[in-house]
C-alpha positions in Angstrom: 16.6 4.9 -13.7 19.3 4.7 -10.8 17.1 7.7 -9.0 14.1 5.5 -9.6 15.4 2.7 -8.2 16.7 4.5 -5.2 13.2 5.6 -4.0 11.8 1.9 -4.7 14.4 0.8 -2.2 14.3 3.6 0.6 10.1 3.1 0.2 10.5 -0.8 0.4 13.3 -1.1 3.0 12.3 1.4 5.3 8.6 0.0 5.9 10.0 -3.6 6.2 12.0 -2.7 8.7 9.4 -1.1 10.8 7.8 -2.4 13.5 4.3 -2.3 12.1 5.4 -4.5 9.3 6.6 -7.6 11.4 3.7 -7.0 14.3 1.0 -7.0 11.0 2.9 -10.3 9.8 2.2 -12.4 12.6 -0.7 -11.0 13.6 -2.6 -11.2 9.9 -2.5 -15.2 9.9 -3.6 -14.7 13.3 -6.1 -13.0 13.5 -7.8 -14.7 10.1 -7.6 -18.3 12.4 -9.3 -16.4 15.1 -12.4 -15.1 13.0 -12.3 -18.7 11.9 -11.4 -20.8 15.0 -13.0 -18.7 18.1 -16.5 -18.6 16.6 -16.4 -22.7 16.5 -14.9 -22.8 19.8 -17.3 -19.8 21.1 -20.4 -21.9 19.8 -19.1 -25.2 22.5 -19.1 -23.3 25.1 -21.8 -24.0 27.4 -23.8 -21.1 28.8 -25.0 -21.8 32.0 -26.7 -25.4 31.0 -29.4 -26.5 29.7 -32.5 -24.5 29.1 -35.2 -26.0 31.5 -38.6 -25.9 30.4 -42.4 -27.1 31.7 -45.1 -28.8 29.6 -48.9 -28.3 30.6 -50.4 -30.8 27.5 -54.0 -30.6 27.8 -54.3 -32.7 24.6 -52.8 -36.0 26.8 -50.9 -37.1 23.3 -48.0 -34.6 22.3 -46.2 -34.4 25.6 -43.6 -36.7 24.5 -43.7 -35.6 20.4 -42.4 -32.2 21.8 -40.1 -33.1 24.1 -38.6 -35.1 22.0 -38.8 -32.6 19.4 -36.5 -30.2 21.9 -33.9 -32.6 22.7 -33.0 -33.6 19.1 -34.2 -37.0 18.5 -37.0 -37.7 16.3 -36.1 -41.4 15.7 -37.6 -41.9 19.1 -40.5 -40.0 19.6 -43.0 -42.2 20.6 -41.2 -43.3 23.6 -41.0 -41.1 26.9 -39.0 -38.9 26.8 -35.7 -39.2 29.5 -35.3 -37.3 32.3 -32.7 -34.8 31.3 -31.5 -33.8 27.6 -28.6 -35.6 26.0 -25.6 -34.3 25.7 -24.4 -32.3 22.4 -22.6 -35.2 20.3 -18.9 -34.6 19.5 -18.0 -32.5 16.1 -17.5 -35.5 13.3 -15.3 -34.9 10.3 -18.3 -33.9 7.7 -18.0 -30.2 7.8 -21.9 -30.1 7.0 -22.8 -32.4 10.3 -20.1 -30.0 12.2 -22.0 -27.1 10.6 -25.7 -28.6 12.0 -24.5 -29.4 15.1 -22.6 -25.6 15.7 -26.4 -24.8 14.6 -27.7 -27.0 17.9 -25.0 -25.7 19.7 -26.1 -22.0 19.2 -29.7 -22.8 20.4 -28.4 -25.2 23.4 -29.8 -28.5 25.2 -33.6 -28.8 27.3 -34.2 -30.4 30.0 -38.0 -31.1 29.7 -40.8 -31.9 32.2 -43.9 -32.6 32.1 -46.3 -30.3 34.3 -50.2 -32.3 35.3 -52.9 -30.6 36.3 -54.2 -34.0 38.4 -57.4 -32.4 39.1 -56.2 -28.8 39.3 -57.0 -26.0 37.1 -55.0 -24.7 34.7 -54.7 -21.3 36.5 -53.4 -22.7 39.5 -50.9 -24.6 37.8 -49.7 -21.3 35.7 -49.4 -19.3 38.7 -47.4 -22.6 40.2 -44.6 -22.6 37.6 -44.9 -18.7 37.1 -43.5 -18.8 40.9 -41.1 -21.0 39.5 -39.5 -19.2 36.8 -39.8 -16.0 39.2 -37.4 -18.2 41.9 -35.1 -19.7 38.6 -35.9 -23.6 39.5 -37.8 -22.9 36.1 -36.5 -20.7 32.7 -40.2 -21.1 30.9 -42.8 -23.0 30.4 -45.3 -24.2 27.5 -48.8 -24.7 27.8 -50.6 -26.8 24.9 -54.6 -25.8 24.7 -56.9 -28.6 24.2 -57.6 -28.0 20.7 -54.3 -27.0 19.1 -54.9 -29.5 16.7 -57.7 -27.4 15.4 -56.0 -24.2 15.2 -56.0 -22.7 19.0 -52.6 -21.2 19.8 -50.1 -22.6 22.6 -48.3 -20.3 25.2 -45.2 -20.3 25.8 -44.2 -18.0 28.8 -39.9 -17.7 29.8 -38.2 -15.4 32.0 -35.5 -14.4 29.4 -37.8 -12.9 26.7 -35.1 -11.5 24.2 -33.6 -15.1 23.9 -35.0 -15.7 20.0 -33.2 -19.0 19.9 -35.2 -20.7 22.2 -38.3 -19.0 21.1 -37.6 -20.3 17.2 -36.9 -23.9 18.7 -39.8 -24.0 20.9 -41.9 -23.0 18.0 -40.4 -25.6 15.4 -40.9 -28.4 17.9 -44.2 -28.0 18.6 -44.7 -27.5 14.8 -43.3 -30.8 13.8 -45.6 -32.2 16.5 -48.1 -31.3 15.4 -47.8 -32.8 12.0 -46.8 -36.1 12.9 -49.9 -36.1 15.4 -52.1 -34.9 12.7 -50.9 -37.6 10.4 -50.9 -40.4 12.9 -54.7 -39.8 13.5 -55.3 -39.4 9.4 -53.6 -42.9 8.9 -51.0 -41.5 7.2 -47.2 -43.4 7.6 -45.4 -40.4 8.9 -41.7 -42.8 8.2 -43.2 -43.3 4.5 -43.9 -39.4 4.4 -40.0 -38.9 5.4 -38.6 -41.4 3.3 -40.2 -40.1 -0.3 -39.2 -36.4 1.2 -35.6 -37.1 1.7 -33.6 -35.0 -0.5 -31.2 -35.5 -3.5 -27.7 -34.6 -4.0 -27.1 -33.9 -7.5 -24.1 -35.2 -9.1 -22.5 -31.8 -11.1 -20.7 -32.8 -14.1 -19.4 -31.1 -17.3 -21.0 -31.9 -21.1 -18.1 -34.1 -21.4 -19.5 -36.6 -18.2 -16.4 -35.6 -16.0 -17.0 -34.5 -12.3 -17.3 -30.7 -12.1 -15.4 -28.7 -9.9 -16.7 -25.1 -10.8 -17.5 -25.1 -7.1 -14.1 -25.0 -5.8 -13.5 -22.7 -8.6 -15.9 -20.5 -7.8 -14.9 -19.9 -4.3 -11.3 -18.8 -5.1 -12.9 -16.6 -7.5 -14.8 -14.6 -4.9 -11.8 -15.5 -2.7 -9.4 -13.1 -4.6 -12.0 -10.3 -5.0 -12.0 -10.9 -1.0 -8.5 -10.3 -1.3 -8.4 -7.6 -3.8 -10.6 -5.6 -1.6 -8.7 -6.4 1.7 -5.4 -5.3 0.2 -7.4 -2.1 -1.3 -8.8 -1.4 2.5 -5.0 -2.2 4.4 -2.4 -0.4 1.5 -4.9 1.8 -0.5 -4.0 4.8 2.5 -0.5 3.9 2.9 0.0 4.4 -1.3 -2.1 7.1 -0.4 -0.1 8.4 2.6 3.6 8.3 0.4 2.3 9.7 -2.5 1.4 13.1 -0.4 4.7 12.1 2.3 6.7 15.0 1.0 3.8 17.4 0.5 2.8 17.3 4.1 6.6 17.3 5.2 7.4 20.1 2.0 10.4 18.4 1.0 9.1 18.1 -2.4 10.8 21.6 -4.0 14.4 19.9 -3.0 13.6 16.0 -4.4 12.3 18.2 -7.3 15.6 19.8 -8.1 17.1 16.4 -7.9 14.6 14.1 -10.3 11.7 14.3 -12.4 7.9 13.9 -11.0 7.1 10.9 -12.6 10.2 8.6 -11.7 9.8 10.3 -7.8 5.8 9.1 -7.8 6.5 6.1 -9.4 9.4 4.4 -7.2 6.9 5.2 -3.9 4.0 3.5 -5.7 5.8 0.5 -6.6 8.2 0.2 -3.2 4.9 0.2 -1.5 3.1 -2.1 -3.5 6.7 -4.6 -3.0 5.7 -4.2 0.6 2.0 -5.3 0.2 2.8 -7.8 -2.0 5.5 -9.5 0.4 3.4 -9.3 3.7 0.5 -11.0 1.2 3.3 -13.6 0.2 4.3 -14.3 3.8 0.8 -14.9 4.2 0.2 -17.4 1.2 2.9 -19.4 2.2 1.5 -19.8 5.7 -1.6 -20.4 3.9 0.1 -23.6 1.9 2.3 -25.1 4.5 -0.9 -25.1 6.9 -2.9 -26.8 4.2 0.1 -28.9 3.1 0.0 -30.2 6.8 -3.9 -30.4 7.0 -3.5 -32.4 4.1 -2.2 -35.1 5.4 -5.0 -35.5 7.7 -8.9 -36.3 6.8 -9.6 -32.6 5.7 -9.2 -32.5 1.3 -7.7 -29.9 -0.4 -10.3 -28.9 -3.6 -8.6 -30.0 -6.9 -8.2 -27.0 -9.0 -6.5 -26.5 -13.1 -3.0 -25.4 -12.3 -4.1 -22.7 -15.2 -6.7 -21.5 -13.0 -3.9 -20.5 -10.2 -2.2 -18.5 -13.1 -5.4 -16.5 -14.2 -5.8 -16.0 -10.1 -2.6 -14.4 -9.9 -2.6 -12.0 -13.3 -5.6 -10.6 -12.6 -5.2 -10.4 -8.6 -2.1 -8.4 -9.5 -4.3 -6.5 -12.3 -6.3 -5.3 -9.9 -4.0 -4.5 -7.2 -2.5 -2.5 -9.1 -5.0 -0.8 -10.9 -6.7 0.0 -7.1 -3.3 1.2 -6.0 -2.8 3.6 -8.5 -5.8 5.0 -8.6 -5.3 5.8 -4.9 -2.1 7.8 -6.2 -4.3 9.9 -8.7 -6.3 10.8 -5.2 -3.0 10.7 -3.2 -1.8 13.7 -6.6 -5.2 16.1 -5.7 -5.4 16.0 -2.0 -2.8 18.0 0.6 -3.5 15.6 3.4 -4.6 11.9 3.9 -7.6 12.8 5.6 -8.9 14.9 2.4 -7.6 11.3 0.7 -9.4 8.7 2.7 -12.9 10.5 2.1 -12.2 10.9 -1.9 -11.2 7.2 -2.0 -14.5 6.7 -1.3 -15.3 6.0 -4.6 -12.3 3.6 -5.2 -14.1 1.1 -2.2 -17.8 1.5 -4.8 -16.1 0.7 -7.7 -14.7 -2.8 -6.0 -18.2 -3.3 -5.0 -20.1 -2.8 -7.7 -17.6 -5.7 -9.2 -18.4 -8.3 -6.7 -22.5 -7.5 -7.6 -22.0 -7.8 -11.6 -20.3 -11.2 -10.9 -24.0 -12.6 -9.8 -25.6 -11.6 -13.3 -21.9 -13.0 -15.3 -22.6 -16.6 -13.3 -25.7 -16.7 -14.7 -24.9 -16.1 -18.2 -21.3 -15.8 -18.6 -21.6 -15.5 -22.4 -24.0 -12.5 -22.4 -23.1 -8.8 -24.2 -23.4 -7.7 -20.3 -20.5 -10.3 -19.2 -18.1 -9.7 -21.8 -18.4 -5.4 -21.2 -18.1 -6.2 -17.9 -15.0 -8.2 -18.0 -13.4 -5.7 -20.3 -13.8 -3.0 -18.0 -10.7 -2.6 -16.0 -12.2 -2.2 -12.4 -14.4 -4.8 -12.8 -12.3 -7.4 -14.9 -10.2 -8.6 -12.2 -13.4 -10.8 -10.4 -15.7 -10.9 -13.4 -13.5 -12.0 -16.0 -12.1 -14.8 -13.1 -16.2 -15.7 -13.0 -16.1 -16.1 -16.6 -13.3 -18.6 -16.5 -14.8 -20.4 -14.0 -18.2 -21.0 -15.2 -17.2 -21.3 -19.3 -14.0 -20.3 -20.2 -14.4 -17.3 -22.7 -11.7 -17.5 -25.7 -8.2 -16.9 -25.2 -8.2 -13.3 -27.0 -10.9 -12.2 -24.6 -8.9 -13.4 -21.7 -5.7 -11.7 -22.9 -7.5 -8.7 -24.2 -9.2 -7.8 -20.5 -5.1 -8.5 -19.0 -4.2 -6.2 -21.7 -6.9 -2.9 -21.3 -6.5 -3.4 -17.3 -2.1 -3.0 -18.2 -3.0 0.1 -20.1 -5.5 1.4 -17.8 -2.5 0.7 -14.9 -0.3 2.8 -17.1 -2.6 5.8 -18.2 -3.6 6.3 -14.7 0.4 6.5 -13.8 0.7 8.8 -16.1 -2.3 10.9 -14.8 -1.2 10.6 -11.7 2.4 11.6 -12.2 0.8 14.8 -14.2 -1.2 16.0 -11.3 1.7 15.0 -9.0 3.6 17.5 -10.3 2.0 20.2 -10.1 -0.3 19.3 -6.7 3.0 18.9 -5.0 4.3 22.3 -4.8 0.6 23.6 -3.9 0.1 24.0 -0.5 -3.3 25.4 1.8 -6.4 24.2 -0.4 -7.8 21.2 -1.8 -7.2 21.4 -5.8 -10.6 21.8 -8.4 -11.9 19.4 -10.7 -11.1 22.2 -13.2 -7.5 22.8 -11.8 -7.1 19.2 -12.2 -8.1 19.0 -15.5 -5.2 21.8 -16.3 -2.6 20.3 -14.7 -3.4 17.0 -16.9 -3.5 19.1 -20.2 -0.5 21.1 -19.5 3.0 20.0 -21.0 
């Protein structure tokens, strides 16, 4: 046991200590705010202004529907529309109306004008604002036939032609247009049609009549098989990479002489996993001070059952450690971590094929199909979470799927060590299926 603990602490301190460690520290929480933060920041920035467009309405009634379709304001469509596009509004606090208006953002502001023919014909005013787009005074412009009402298709001609954004708003506008035109000359209230089509926001609550909260419970749920897999991508090699350290360095016939197999594989698999598990710790505590902080503000932490947290962290730790060890069976076969990283392969399907399942267990968390599922050990740790989510399965299934996943951590130690054993003094070719197999039979 001293021997055992020995490797646990050379494996733990030395890759705290290194470099890597304290540069992946900071930069983990940093880098997660960025793919959060930069994109919302990314979306304000303003590329180049508005897009300026041209009208050519040869209907003389749906100039100022679609303009005022472009710039965003339907409340006001039958007046003229202003000379130049409004400004984007400030973000608000609703995360759905900061959502929207990231949406607006994306596809940007117009500036709209209207383009007569006074007497002209329609090809001479083309060619007229063709020249302009050519000379950028102009970035497109629209021309609306006569009879669109009736079916006949508008042009819309813009010197960027890969820009899909303002193809899909162009399009929408003059869509909407057209059916509040349409229904203006059918007599039809177009503000009675809106108000019987607003939509409903249904009010989610359990048998019992209390608010539900299976939202927010669902999220963490698919949250930690985020995190599962993340921690599988970031230590799966290095579990993988001291598992076959003294095989590549063949040092293993002296640590041999020293200890056993088993005690050797086993302190480097758990000294690692210490190490993932306290960068992921510095992490969650981050994690709480920031929303500690952001709690104090208008943003509202979801309310969560404290024994939700628990079942979150047995079975993210069930399934860390399941992954992990299984990437020490691969780490026992191979003789480098390149031979590793392309048998893993199967590790990274197995995770996968997890997060799918957990779609058909929400749906019917009850089913023969959910309960198999959350008994299997490399699926359990997200499906059996979806199952306590949606309707909490009885506490022997609960403890049952914690229990097989514990054994299934064991037996695959104990496979592992086997093939360590023997896979450690064999050098110059990649071990058989077959050869395998022996190893784990032999005594």
């Amino acid at each position: 046991m001293k021997k055992f603990f020995a490797v646990v602490k050379r494996e733990y301190v030395q890759r705290v200590r290194s470099r890597f460690f304290v540069v992946a520290t900071i930069l983990g929480p940093l880098l997660m705010a960025g793919f959060t933060i930069v994109p919302a920041l990314m979306f304000g920035i303003k590329s180049g202004g508005p897009t300026r467009l041209a009208i050519i309405d040869q209907t003389g009634k749906l100039y100022g529907r679609v303009a005022k379709e472009l710039q965003g304001d339907r409340s006001t469509r039958d007046q003229p529309p202003p000379e130049k596009a409004e400004e984007p509004p400030g973000l608000k606090n609703d995360p759905r109306e900061r959502a929207k208006q990231n949406g607006n953002m994306i596809q940007g502001s117009f500036e709209v004008e209207e383009a007569k023919l006074n007497g002209r014909s329609l090809n001479e005013v083309r060619s007229e604002l063709a020249s302009r787009v050519a000379s950028k005074n102009l970035d497109g412009f629209i021309i609306l036939p006569p009879d669109i009402l009736n079916g006949e298709q508008p042009e819309f001609r813009s010197r960027n032609t890969a820009d899909l954004f303002t193809k899909s708003k162009v399009e929408n506008s003059i869509n909407r247009a057209l059916r509040s035109q349409r229904m203006l000359e059918n007599g039809i209230d177009e503000k009675k049609i809106e108000k019987m089509s607003e939509p409903i926001t249904l009010n989610a609550q359990d048998a019992g009549g209390k608010e539900s909260k299976g939202e927010s419970s669902f999220y963490l749920v698919f949250g930690l098989g985020l995190l599962i897999y993340m921690s599988v991508l970031l230590y799966g090699q290095f579990v993988l990479g001291a598992v076959i350290e003294e095989k590549e360095t063949r040092i293993a016939e002296i640590l041999f002489s020293s200890m056993r197999s088993f005690p050797l594989m086993m302190g480097k698999l758990i000294g690692v996993s210490l190490v993932a598990l306290t960068q992921m710790g510095i992490w969650a505590v981050a994690f709480l001070s920031l929303s500690a902080w952001l709690a104090g503000s208008s943003f509202t932490l979801p309310h969560i059952a404290p024994l939700v947290f628990v079942y979150f962290v047995l079975f993210f730790l069930m399934g860390y450690f399941i992954y992990a060890t299984f990437y020490a069976v691969v780490g026992s076969m191979v003789t480098t971590t390149q031979e590793g990283g392309q048998l893993a392969l199967p590790i990274v399907l197995l995770l996968v094929m997890g997060f799918y399942l957990s779609f058909n267990v929400i749906r019917s968390p009850n089913s023969s199909l959910a309960f198999w599922a959350s008994m299997f050990p490399f699926f359990a740790p997200i499906t059996m979470l979806v199952r306590i989510v949606t309707e909490t399965p009885p506490l022997w299934q609960i403890l049952l799927s914690l229990g097989i996943g514990v054994v299934t951590v064991v037996g695959l130690m104990w496979v592992a060590a086997r093939i360590y054993r023997v896979g450690m003094l064999m050098y110059g070719k990649k071990a058989s299926i077959p050869e395998v197999l022996r190893w784990i039979r032999q005594a």
